[in-house]
VORO-243056 format. One record per residue: residue in one letter; x, y, z of N, C-alpha, C, O, CB in turn. Coordinates in steps of 0.2 Angstrom, whole numbers, plus 5000, padded with zeros to 4 digits. Glycine has a CB too. Layout:
BEGIN
AXYZXYZXYZXYZXYZ;...
# end
This chain:
BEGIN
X500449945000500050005000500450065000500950085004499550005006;X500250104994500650184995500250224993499750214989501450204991;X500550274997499950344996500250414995500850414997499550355004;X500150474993500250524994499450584994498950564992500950524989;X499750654996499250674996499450734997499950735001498950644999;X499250804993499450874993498850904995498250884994499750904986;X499050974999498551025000498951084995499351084991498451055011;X498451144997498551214993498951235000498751215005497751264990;X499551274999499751315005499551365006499851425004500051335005;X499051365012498651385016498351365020498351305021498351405013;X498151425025498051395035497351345033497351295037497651485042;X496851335028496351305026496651235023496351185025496051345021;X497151225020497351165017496751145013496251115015497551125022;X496851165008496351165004496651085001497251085000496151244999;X496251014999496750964995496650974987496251004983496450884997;X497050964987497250984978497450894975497150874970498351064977;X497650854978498050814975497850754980497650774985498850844976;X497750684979497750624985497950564980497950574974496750614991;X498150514982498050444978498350404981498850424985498250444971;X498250334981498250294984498350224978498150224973497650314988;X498750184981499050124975498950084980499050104986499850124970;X498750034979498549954983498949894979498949904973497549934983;X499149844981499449784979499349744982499649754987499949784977;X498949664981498849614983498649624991499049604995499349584981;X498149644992497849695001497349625001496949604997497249825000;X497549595009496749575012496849595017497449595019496449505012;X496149605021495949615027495449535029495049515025495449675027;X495649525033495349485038495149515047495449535052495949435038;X494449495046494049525053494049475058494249425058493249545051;X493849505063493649445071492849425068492649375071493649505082;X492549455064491849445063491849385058491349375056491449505061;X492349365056492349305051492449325045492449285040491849255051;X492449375044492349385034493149415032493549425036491549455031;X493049435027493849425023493549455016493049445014494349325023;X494249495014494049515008494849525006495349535009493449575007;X494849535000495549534996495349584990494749584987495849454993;X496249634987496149654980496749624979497249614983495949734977;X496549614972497349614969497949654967498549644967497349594965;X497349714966497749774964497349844961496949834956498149754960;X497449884963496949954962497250014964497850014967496349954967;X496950084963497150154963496550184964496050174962497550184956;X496750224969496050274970496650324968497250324969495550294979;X496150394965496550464963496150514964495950534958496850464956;X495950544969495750624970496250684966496850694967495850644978;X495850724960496250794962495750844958495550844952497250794959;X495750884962495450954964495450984955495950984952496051024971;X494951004952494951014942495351074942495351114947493951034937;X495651084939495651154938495351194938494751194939495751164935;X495851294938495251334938494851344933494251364934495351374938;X495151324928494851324919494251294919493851304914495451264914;X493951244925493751194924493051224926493051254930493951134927;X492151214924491651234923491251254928490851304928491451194921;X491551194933491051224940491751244947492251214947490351134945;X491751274949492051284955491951224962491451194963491851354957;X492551204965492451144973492351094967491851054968491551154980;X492551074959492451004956493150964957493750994957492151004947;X493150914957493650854962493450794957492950764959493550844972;X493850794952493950734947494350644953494850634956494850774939;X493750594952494050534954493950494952493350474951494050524958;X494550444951494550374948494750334954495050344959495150374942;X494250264950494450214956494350154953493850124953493950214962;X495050124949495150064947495150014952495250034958495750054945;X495049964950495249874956495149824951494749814946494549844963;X495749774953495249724946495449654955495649664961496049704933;X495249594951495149564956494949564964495349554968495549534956;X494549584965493949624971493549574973493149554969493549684968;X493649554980493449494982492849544990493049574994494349424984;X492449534988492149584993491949564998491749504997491649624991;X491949575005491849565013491049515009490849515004491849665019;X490949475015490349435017489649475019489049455018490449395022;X489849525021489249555023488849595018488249595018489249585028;X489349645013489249675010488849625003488349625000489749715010;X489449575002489149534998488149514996487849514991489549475001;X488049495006487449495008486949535006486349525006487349495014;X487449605004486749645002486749664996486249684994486649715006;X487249654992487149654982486949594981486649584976487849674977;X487049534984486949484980486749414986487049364987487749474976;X485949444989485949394994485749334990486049284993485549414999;X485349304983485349244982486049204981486049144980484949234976;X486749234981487249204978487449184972487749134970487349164980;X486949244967486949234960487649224957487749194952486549284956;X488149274959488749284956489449264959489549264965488749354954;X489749254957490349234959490649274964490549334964490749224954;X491149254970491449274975491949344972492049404976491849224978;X492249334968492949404963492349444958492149404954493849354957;X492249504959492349554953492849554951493349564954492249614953;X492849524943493649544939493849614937494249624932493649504930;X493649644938493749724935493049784937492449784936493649704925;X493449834940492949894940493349954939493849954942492649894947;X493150014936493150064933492850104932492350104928493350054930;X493050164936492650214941492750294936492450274931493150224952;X492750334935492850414934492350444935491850444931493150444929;X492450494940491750534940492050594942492550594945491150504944;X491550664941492050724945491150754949490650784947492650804936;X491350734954490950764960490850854961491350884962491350744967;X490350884961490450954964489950964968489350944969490551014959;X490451024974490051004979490151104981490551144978490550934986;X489651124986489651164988490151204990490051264990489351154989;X490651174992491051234997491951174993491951134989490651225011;X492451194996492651144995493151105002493151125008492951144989;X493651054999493651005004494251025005494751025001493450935004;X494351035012494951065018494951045022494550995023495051125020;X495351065027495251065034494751105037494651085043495851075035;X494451145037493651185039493151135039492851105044493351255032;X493151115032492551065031492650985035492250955038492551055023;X493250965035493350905039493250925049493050885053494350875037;X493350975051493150995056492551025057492351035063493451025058;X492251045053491651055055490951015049490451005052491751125056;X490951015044490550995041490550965034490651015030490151035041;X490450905031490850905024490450935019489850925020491050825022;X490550975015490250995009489750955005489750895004490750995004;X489051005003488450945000488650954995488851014993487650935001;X488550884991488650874985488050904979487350904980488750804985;X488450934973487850954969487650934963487050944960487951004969;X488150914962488250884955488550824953489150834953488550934951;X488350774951488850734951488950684942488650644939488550674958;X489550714940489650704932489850624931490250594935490550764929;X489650584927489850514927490150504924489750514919489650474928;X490650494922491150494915491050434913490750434907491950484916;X491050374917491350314916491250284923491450314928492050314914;X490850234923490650174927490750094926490250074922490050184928;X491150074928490850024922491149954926491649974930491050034912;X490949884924491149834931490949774926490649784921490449834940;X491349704927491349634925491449614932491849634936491949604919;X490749564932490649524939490449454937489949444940490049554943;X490749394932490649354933490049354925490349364919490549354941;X489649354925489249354917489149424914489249454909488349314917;X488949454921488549534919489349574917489949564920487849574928;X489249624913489549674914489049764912488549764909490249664910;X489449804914488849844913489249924913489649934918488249834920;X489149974908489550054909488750084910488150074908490150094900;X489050134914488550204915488750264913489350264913488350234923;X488450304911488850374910488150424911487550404910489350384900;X488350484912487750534913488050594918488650604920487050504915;X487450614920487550674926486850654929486350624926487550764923;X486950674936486550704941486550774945487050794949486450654944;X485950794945485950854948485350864956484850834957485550904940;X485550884960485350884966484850934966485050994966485850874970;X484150924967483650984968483450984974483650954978482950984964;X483151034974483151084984483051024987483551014990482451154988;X482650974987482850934991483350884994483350854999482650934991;X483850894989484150804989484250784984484750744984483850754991;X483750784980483550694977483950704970483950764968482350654976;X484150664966484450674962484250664956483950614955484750674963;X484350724951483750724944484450734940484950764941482950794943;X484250694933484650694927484450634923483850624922485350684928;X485050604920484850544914485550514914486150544913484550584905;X485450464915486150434916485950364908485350354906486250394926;X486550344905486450314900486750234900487350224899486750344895;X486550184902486750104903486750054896486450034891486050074910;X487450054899487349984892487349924897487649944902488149974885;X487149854897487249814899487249754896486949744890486949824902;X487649704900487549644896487149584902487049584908488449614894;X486949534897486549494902486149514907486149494913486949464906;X485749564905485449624908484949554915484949564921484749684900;X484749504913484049484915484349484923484049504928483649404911;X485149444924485549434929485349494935485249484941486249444925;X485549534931485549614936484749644935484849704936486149694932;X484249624934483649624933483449574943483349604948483549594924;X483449524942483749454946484049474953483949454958484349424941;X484449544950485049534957484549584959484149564964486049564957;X484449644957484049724960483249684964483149714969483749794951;X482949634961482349614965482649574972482449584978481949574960;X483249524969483249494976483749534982483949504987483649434974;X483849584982484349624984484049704985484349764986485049614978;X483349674983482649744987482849804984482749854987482549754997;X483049804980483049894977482549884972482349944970483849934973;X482249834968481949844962481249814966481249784971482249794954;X480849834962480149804964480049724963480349704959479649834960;X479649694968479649654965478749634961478649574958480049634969;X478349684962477749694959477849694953477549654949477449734961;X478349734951478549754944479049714940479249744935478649804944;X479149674941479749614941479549594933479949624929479649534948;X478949564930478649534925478549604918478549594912477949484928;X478349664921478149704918478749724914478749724908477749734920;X479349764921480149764921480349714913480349734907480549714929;X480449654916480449594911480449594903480949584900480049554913;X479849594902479549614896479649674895479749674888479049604895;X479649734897479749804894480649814892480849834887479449874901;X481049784896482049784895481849724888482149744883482749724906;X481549684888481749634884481449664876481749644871481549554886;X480749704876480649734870481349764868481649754862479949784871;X481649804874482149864872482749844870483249884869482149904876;X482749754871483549734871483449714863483849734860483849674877;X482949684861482749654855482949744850482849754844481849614856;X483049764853483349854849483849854846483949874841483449914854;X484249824850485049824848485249764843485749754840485549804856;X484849724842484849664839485249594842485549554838485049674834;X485349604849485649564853485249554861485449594865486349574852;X484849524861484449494866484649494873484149484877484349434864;X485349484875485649484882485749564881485649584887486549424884;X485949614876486249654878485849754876485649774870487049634874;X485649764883485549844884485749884884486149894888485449864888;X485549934879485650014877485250064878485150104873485850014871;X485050084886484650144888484750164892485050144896484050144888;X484350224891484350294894483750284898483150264896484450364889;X484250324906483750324912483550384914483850434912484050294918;X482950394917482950474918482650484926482050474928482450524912;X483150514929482850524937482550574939482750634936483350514943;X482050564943481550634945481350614953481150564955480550644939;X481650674955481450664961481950604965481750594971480850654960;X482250584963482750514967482650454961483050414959482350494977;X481950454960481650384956482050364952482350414950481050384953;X482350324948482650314941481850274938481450244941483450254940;X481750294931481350264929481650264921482150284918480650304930;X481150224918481350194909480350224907479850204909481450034908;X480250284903479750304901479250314909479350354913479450244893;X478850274909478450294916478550214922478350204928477250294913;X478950194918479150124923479750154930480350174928479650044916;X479550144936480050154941480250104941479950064943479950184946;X481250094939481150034942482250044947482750014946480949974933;X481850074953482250074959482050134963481550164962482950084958;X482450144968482250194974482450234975483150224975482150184978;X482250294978482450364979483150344981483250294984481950404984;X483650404977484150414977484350484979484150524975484350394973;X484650504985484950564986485550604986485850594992484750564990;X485850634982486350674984486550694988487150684989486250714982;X486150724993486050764998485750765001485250725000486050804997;X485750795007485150805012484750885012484150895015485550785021;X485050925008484650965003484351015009484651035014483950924999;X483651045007483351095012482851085017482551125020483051145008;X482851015016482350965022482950885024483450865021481250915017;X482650875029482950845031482750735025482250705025482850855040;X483250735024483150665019483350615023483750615028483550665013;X482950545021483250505023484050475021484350485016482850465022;X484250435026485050415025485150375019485650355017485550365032;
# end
C-alpha cells in the first residue's frame, strides 16, 4: 500500500492532490469475513480553475480482482447469483460540491454534493457486465434528477439481482421483464441493453416504469432519509 496526498498552501489546506495504489491487500475480521484485491488506485484531484464548476474534484477508482467482505456481499447479491471476485471495476466521475474540501470542512461539516458528472462506470462480475455514463443534479431537496445512459450485458442477471437484493420492485418484476426485453430486441442482441434512464425526484425510471428507489445526493433543504 502507498499513498500520497497534497493540500493548497494555506491555513485551510485546501486538498488539491490524494492517491492511493494497493497491491495484493486482504483484510481479515474477528467477525469471520475476509475480503481481498489484487490490485487498484484510488485518485482524487481538485479540476482545475479552467474547469466549469468551481469545489469539482475529478476521481478514479480502478480494482480488478475484488473479492468483497461477506456481509456486503449479503446485500448486492443475497441469492448467491454471482461469483465470489469482481474481475474488473472502473470508476471516473468528477463530484461537485458546495464549498470545498479542507480542513474547515473536515472539522466541521463535509460539503453537500451537487452535481455529480459520470464519466465512466463500468464493472465485470462474473456473466453481467455493465457501463453508466450521465449526470445527476441535486434539487432543493436532495434527490437526484438527470439521465444517466446504461449499456448492459446479460441484463435479466441484474434484473434478478436488484429484485432479490430489494431495490427493484418486486410487483413489477414481469412487467420490468418484458418492457427491458422489447428494448433489448433493439440492439439486435437479446442479452444486451442500450438505455437511457431518467431520474425525477430520486426515482430512476425507463418512460413511466419506476424501476428502483429514491436516490439522494444530499440531504438538501429538508431533512432526507440516509
Amino acid at each position: 500500500m502507498r499513498g500520497s496526498i497534497r493540500f493548497a498552501p494555506s491555513t485551510a489546506l485546501d486538498l488539491t492532490e490524494a492517491r492511493i495504489q494497493l497491491e495484493d491487500v486482504a483484510l481479515a475480521s474477528t467477525l469471520k469475513w475476509s475480503a481481498r484485491l489484487a490490485d487498484g488506485q484510488l485518485a482524487i484531484r481538485r479540476a482545475p480553475d479552467t474547469a466549469a464548476w468551481d469545489n469539482a474534484y475529478d476521481v478514479s477508482l480502478r480494482a480488478e480482482g475484488l473479492t468483497l467482505p461477506g456481509p456486503i456481499r449479503e446485500v448486492l447479491d443475497p441469492a448467491g447469483l454471482l461469483p465470489n471476485t469482481m474481475e474488473t471495476a472502473d470508476i471516473r466521475l468528477t463530484p461537485v460540491f458546495d464549498a470545498p474540501w479542507n480542513r474547515l470542512t473536515i472539522e466541521d461539516a463535509p460539503p453537500n454534493l451537487q452535481i455529480l458528472n459520470v464519466g465512466n462506470v463500468s464493472f465485470t462480475w462474473g456473466r453481467m457486465s455493465m457501463t453508466v455514463t450521465g449526470r445527476l443534479d441535486a434539487d432543493p431537496n436532495g434527490q437526484a434528477e438527470g439521465k444517466l445512459n446504461v449499456i448492459a450485458r446479460n441484463w435479466r442477471d441484474m434484473r434478478e439481482l436488484s429484485v432479490q437484493g430489494g431495490w427493484g420492485s418486486p410487483d413489477l418484476k414481469g412487467t420490468l421483464e418484458t418492457t427491458l426485453g422489447l428494448l433489448a430486441r433493439a440492439t439486435g442482441q437479446t442479452e444486451l441493453l442500450d438505455l437511457t434512464q431518467t431520474i425525477k425526484e430520486g426515482t430512476p425510471r425507463h418512460g413511466p416504469i419506476p424501476i428502483g428507489e429514491a436516490t439522494y445526493l444530499n440531504r438538501g433543504s429538508q431533512t432526507a432519509p440516509p
